[in-house]
N, C-alpha and C positions, 0 to 999 in steps of 0.2 A: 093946558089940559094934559098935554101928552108926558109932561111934570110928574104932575100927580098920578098917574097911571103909571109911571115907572118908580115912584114910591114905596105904592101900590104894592107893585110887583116887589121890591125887594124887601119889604116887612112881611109880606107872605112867604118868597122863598125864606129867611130867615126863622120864620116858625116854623116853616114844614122840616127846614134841616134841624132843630132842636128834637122838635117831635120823631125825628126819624132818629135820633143821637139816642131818645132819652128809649126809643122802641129796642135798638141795640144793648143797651143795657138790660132792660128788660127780658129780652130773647135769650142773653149771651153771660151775663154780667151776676141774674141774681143771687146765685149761688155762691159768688165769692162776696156779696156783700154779706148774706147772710154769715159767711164763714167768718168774713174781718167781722162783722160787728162782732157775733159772740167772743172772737177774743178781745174785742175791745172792754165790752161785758166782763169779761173773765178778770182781766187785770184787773180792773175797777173795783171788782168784788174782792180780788184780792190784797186789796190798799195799795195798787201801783199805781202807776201816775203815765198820762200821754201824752207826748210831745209830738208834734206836730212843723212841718217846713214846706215852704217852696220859695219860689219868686215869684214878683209881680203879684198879678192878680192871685197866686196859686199862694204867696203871701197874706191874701185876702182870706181865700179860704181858709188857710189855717188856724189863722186870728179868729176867725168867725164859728167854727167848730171849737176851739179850743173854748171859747164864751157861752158857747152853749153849754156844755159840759159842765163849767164852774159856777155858771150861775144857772139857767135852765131853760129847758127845750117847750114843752108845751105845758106840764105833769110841776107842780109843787115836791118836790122832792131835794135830799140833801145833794151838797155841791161834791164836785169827783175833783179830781188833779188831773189838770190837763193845762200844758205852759206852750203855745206858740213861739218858737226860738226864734222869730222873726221881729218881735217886740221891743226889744232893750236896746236902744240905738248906741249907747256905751259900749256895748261888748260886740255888737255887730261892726261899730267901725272901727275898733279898737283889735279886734280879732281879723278883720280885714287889712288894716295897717300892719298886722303884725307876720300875721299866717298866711296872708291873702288869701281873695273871697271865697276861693276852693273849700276852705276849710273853715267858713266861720258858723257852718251848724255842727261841722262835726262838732269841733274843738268842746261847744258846749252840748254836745251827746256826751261827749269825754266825761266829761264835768255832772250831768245831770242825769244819766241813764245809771239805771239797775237793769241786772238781769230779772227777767220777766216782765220790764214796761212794755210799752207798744209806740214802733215810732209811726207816726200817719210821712210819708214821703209822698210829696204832690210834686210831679212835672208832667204839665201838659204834653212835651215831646220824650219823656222816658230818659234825656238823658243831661241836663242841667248837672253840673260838675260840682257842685256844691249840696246839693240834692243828694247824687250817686255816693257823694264822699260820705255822705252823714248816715247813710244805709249799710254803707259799708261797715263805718264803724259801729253801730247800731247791732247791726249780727253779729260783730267781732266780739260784743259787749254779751250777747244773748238774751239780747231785746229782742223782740218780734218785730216786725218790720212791714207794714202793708204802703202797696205801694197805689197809688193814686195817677193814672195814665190816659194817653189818647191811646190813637192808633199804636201806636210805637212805644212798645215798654222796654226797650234793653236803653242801656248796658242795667237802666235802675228795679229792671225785676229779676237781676241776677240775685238783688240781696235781698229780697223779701220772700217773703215767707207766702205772703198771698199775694197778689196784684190784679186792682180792678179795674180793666181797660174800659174808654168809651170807645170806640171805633169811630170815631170821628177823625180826620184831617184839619177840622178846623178850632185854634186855639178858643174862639168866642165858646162856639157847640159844645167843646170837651168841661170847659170853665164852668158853664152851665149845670152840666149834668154832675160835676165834682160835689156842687153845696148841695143839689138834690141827694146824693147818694150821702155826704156828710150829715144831712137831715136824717135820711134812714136809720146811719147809726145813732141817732141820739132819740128817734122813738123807741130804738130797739133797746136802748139806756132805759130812757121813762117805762117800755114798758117789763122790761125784767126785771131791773135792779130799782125800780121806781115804788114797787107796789110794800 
């Protein structure tokens, strides 16, 4: 019994820390979503294209915002350009064997960015070296750059342009509130550039 009671207990505390993750954004956060979506809005309208990175799970999100985008969010509407450069396992370990993994988003920011796309930069901890390199290049290019963080955004909101923190410590809770906020921007898609 006392099993179950400490189950219990930690699928509660785990909603209350989401809920208090997603309240932090809320209180702290909305106004940078609102800023990144409209420029995500903005490119879009203006025929550029989003790219999108992380690791791991932060690889998930990408893939999964970037799908929305191309195919669609809730709204019947045409498809955008939007390429998660965590997809192509060719150039990932081929660019990895070559450049090492520092550099295997830049290398294709190099290759794939214009001035005025928008790169989405997702690291849970702010500083993923493959993340920060591809940011870097991203601004160097005069892409836009938003960056997608927990508690701790440096060294990777040195190069963005916006940066939307969760205040969270914990990777699960930030993870979370990342595809929620990537949701946002694709109502924000459906609903300006949708209608």
């Amino acid at each position: 019994m006392s099993n179950d009671s400490n189950v219990t207990s930690l699928l509660r505390r785990s909603l209350e820390e989401h809920l208090q993750a997603l309240q932090t954004v809320l209180d702290s956060g909305l106004a940078n979503i609102e800023s990144s979506g409209r420029a995500i809005c903005d490119a879009l309208a203006a025929g550029n294209k989003i790219l999108l990175c992380g690791n791991g799970g932060s690889a998930a999100d990408a893939q999964h915002i970037a799908a929305e985008l191309v195919g669609r969010y809730e709204d019947q509407r045409q498809p955008y350009p939007a390429i998660a450069l965590t997809t192509d396992t060719s150039a990932l370990t081929a660019l990895s064997n070559d450049f090492g993994y520092e550099e295997v988003f830049a290398r294709q920011v190099q290759a794939l960015c214009k001035p005025s796309d928008v790169l989405i930069a997702i690291s849970t901890s702010g500083k993923s070296p493959n993340v920060v390199r591809a940011a870097e290049t991203a601004s160097s290019i005069g892409c836009k750059v938003i960056g997608l963080t927990g508690a701790h955004a440096e060294p990777l909101a040195d190069y963005c342009f916006i940066t939307v923190q969760v205040l969270s410590e914990r990777t699960a809770r930030v993870q979370e509130a990342h595809i929620t906020i990537g949701h946002l921007w694709c109502e924000m898609v459906d609903e300006i550039l949708g209608k």
